[in-house]
N, C-alpha and C positions, 0 to 999 in steps of 0.2 A: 554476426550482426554487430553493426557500431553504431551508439546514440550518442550525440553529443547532449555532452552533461547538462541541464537544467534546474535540478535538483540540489542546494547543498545547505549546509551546516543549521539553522532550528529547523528547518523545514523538513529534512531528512530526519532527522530525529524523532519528530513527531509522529512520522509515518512507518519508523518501524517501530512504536509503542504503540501506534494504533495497528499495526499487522498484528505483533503478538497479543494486546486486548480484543481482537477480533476471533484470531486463533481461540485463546479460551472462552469465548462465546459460541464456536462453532462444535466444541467438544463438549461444552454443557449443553447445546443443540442434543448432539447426540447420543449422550445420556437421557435426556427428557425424550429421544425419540419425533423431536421436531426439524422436520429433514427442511421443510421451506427455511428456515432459520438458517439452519444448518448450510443449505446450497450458497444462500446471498453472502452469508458470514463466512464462509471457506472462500468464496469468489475474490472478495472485499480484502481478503487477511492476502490472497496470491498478489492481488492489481497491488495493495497497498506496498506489501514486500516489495514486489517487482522495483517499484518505483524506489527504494531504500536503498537496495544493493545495488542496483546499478545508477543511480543518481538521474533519472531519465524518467519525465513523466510527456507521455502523448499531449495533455489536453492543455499542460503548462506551453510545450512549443507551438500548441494551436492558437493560443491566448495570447504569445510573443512574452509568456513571463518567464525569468533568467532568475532563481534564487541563491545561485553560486557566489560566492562569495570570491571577488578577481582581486 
């Protein structure tokens, strides 16, 4: 699968601080045994990654917005 880039440099950054901030919300989820928490915060920590490592977010191209820096 190929996305072209939309994603890049504070914007991407933000978004995998907010993956792994999410990440350890999902596992203190799961410690306290709060699985709603848990499903939205594991969802949130995957979409947010996604969009980090591959510099590619859906609703940015849907929006026409480009944060790549050319």
């Amino acid at each position: 699968m190929s996305f072209e880039q939309n994603v890049g440099g504070t914007d991407r950054l933000l978004r995998a601080v907010l993956a792994v901030a999410l990440t350890l919300l999902a596992v203190s989820a799961l410690r306290k045994r709060n699985y709603t928490t848990l499903l939205v915060a594991t969802a949130g920590a995957v979409g947010v990654g996604f969009n980090a490592v591959t510099c590619f977010c859906g609703l940015n191209e849907a929006l026409g917005i480009d944060t790549t820096e050319e």
